[in-house]
N, C-alpha and C positions, 0 to 999 in steps of 0.2 A: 902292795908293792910300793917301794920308796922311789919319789922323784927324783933322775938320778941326773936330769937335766932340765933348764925350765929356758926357755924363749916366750916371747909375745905372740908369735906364728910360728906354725909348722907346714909346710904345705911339701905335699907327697905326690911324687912324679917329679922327675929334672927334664923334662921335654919341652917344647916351648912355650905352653900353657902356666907350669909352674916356674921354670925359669923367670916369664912376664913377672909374674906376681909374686914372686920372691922379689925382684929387682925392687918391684915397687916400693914393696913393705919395708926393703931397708933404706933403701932412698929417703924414704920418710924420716929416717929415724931409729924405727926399731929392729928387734933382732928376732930374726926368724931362722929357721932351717928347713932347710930341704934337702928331702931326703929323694935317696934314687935307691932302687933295688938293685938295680944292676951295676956290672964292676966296673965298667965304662960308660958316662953319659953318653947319647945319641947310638948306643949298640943295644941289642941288633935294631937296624930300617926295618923296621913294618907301615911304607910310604910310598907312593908312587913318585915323591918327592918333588913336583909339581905347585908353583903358587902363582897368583898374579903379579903384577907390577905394586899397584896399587893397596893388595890386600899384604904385602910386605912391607913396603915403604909407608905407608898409613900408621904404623906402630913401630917400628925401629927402623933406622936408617941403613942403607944397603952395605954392605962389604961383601968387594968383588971375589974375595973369595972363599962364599959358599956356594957360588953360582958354577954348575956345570958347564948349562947352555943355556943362551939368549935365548927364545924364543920369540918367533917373527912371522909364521905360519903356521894353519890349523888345518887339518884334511879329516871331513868325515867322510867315513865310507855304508852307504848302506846294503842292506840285507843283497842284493842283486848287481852289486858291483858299482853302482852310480855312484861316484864321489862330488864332493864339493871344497874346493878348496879357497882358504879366504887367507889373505895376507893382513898381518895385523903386527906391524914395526918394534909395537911394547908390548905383545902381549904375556910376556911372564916368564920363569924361569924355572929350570930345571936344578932344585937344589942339590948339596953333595948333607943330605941330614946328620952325618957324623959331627962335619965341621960348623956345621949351623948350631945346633945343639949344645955341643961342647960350647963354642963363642957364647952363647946365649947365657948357660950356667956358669959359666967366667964370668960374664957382665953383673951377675947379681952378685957371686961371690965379692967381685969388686967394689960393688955397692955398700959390702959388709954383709951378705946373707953368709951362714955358716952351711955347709957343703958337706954331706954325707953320700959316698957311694956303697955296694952294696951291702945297703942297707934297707931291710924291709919293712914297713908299717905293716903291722900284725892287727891291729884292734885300737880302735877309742876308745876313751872311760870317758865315766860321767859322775863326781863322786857324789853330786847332789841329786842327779836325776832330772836337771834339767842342761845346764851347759855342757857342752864337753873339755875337758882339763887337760887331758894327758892323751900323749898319741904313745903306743909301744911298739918299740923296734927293735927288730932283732937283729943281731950286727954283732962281726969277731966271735960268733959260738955265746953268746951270752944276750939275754932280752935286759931294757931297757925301757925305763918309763920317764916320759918327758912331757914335762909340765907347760902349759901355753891359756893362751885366751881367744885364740883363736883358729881353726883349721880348716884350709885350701888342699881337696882332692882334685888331684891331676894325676892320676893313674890309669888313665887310657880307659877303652872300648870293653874291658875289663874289672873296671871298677869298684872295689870292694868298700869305701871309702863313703858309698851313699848309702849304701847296706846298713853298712854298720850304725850310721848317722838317723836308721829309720827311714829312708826313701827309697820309694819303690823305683827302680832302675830295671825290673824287668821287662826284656820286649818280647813282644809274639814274633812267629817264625816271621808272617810276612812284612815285621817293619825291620829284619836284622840279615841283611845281605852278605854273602861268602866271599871273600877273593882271594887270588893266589895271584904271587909276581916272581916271574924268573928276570934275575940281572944278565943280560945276554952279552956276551963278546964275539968279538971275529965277525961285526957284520960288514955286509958291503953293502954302496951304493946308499948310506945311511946319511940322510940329511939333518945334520947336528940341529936346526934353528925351526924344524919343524914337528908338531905332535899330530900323533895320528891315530882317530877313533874309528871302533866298526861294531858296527850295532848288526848284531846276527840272533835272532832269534832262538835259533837253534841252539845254539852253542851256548850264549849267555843269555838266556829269560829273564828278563827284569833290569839288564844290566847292558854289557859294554866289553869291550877290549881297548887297551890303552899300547902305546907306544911313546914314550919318552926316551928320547938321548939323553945322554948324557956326555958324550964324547962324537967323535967320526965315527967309531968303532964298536961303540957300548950303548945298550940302551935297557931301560924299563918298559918289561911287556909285562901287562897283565890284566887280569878279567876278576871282574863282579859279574855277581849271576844274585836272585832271587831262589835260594831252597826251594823254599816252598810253591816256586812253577815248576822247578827239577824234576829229573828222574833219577833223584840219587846218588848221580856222579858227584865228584865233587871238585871246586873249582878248580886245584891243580888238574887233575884229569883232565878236566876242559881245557885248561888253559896248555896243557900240555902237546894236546891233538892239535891246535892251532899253532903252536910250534912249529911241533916236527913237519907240519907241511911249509909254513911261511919262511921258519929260519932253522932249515933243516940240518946248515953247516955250521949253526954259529954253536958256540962252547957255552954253557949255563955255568954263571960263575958266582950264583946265590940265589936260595929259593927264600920264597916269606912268604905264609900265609895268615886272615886275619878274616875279621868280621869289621861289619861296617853299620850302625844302628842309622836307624832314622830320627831324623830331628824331634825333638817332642814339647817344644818350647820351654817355657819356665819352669815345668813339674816338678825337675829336679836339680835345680839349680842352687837353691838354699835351705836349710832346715838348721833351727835354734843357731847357732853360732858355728856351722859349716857350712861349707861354700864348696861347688864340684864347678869346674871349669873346663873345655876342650871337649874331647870325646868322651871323658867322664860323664858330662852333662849331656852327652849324645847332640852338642852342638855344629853337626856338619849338614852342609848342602846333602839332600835328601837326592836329589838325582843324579849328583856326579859323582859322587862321596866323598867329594875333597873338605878337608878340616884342616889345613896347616893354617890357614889365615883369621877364624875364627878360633883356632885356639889362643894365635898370638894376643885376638882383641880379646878375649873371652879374661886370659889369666890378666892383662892389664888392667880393663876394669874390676876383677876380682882384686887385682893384690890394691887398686888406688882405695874400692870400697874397703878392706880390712885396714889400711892404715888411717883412713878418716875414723873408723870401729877405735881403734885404738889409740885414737889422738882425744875420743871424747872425754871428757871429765867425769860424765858418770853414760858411759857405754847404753845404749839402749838398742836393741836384737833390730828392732824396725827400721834403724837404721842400714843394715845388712841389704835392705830391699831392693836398696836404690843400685844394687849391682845387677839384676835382673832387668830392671826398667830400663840400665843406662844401656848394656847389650841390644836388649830387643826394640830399642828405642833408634839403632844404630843399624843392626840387622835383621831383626822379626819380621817385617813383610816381608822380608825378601826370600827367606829364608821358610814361611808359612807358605810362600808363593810353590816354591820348589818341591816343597812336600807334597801339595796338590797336586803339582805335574806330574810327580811321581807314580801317583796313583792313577793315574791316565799311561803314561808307559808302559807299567805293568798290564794293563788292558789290552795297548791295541798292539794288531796283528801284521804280518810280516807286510802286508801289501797297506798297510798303516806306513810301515816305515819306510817303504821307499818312496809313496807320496809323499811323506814330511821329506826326505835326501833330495829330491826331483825339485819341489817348491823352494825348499834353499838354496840349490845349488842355481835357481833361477833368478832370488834376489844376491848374491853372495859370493857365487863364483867366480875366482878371478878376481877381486874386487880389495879394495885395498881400504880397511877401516882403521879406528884408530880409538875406538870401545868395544866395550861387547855387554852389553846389557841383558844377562840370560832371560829376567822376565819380561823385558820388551818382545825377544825373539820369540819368548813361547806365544803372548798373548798373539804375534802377528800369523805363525803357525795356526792356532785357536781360529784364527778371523778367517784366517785361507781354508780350514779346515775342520768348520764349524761339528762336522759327524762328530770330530773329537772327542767333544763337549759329555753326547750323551755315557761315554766312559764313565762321566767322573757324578752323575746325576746324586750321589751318596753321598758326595762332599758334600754338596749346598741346598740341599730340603728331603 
C-alpha cells in the first residue's frame, strides 16, 4: 500500500490523553495527526466526569467553562447506613467531557496538530520488522496509509493500538471492573457542590456507587462492581435496582457503560517506537477508577518524550524510556499504593466496611480539610485496622 500521507506522529484517540500529546508534539515543532474514530470529539461520555483540583490544574490551566459543579463536599456512605461527611472547599470538579474534550483537541489543532475525525486506525506496519512506519485509516469509505516516526495509542480501556504494537494489554477477569452510569434529571433536593459514595457490598462487590451533579437538577449516578465476586448481573442491572429505589422520579436522560482495568504499571507503556498513554496503558487509580487526571499527565509526558524522540539527530528507541520513568516517577507509588488497597477491598467483608465508615466518620466528620491524601488515609485506616492487613498477606511474601 502507498503512503498516502506522512507526519512525524500519529497519535490515535482525541481524548485528553492524545489531545496532551498531540499539543505537545506540535508545539515543539512537528507535525503530527490525530486521529479520533468518532464523528465528534468528546462523544459519546463514557466518565463519571469527575477530577481534582490539582490533578487538572497541574497540566492545563482551568477554563470555567468545562466546569459543571464546584465541588466542596464529600459524603460516604457505608453498607448499614452510617455516613461520613467531610467538607473540603477545593476539592474538585464536576466536568461537562464534551466541552473539555472538544477545548483540548482545539488547543492542539492550534498548536498546528492536524485533526481527523471519524476516522479509525485499523492496523500498524512495520516495513522493516522492527520500527513502525505507517498507521492505516480508514476514513470517507476508503483506507489510507500514513507514514510517521512515531506512534501515541490513546484509544481507551479498549485499546487495540498495544496489540498490534506486540504488548500484552490483556487483563484477567479480577483486575477488569464493569460499570454502568445513568445521567439522571428531575432530581430534587440535590446538592450541586456535593459527591456522594456507598459502598454496599451487595449490590457492588469490589466496587462503589457514585453520585455526581452536575446541575441543581442533573447528576451522574453510577456503580462499579468486580465480575468476577458477581452473580452475573450485570452492572446496569445493579445499577438500575439502586435507581428505581433512590431516584424513583427522576427521568434517565443517558445511559453508558464500560470497563475499568487495573493499574499495571509500566508493562505497557512502550514497545520499539510506540507509546500507549491514559487508559490505554490502564493508567488509572486502581480503587476509585478515576483516569481523567492521569491521562492528562500520562499523554503530556508522552507527546514532551516523542518530541525530544524527534528533535534527536540520530533518534535512539532508549530514549522513549524516559516517558515511563518521568510518569511513575510523578505517580507510581501512589498509584502502586492503590492497587494494593485494592486487593484488600475486594476481601473484606460487609462488617469490614462499616468499621472502616464508623472510624472515619470519627476522624473526618464534619470536619473541614483542605487535602486529601488517599494513601495517607488508607495507611491510617490500616493502623486503626490492623485485621485489615492479613487480606492482603499475597502482596508482600
Amino acid at each position: 500500500m502507498k503512503t498516502d500521507h506522512s507526519f512525524d506522529a500519529v497519535v490515535i484517540g482525541a481524548g485528553p490523553a492524545g489531545s496532551l500529546a498531540a499539543y505537545q508534539i506540535a508545539r515543539a515543532g512537528f507535525s503530527v495527526l490525530l486521529v479520533e474514530k468518532h464523528p465528534v470529539v468528546g462523544v459519546p461520555v463514557c466518565c463519571a466526569e469527575g477530577i481534582t483540583v490539582e490533578g487538572l490544574t497541574k497540566v492545563v490551566p482551568l477554563d470555567r467553562r468545562w466546569v459543571c459543579s464546584d465541588i466542596s463536599r464529600i459524603t460516604l456512605h457505608g453498607p448499614d447506613g452510617t455516613a461520613v461527611a467531610i467538607n473540603h472547599p477545593a476539592a474538585g470538579y464536576i466536568l461537562d467531557r464534551t466541552i473539555f474534550d472538544r477545548d483540548l483537541a482545539a488547543r492542539a489543532a492550534a498548536a498546528g496538530a492536524t485533526l481527523w475525525v471519524n476516522a479509525e486506525a485499523v492496523g500498524i506496519v512495520s516495513a522493516d520488522g522492527q520500527l513502525f512506519d505507517r498507521v492505516i485509516v480508514s476514513r470517507g469509505g476508503r483506507t489510507e496509509s500514513i507514514g510517521c516516526r512515531i506512534i501515541i495509542g490513546c484509544d481507551g480501556v479498549e485499546s487495540l493500538v498495544g496489540r498490534w504494537a506486540g504488548m500484552d494489554t490483556l487483563l484477567l477477569p479480577e483486575n477488569m471492573d464493569s460499570a454502568a452510569q445513568i445521567l439522571l434529571g428531575d432530581l430534587r433536593g440535590l446538592d450541586q457542590h456535593q459527591m456522594e459514595f456507598f459502598i454496599l457490598p451487595e449490590l457492588a462487590p469490589g466496587g462503589y456507587v457514585w453520585v455526581f451533579p452536575k446541575s441543581p437538577t442533573t447528576a451522574n449516578v453510577g456503580l462499579g462492581y468486580t465480575p468476577s465476586l458477581g452473580d452475573g448481573r450485570t452492572a446496569l442491572a445493579r445499577l438500575k435496582s439502586f435507581v428505581d429505589v433512590r431516584y424513583s422520579s427522576a427521568s434517565k436522560l443517558a445511559t453508558n457503560c464500560g470497563g475499568i482495568p487495573a493499574f499495571r504499571g509500566r508493562k505497557i507503556m512502550t514497545n520499539k517506537n510506540v507509546l500507549l498513554a491514559g487508559d490505554a496503558a490502564r493508567l488509572l487509580d486502581s480503587l476509585s477508577g478515576a483516569g481523567i487526571a492521569n491521562a492528562l499527565l500520562s499523554g503530556k509526558y508522552a507527546g514532551q518524550t516523542a518530541a525530544e524522540y524527534l528533535n534527536a539527530g540520530a533518534p535512539r528507541l532508549a530514549m522513549l524510556r524516559q516517558y515511563p520513568e518521568r510518569f511513575m516517577r510523578d505517580k507510581g507509588r501512589n498509584l502502586r499504593y492503590l492497587l494494593y488497597a485494592r486487593q484488600i477491598f475486594m476481601k473484606m467483608s460487609t462488617q469490614d466496611f462499616n468499621d472502616v465508615v464508623v472510624f472515619l466518620k470519627s476522624v473526618f466528620d464534619g470536619k473541614t480539610i483542605h487535602e486529601v491524601d488517599a494513601v495517607s488515609i488508607i495507611k491510617s485506616i490500616l493502623r486503626a485496622k490492623p485485621r485489615l492487613l492479613t487480606l492482603a498477606r499475597h502482596l508482600f511474601w
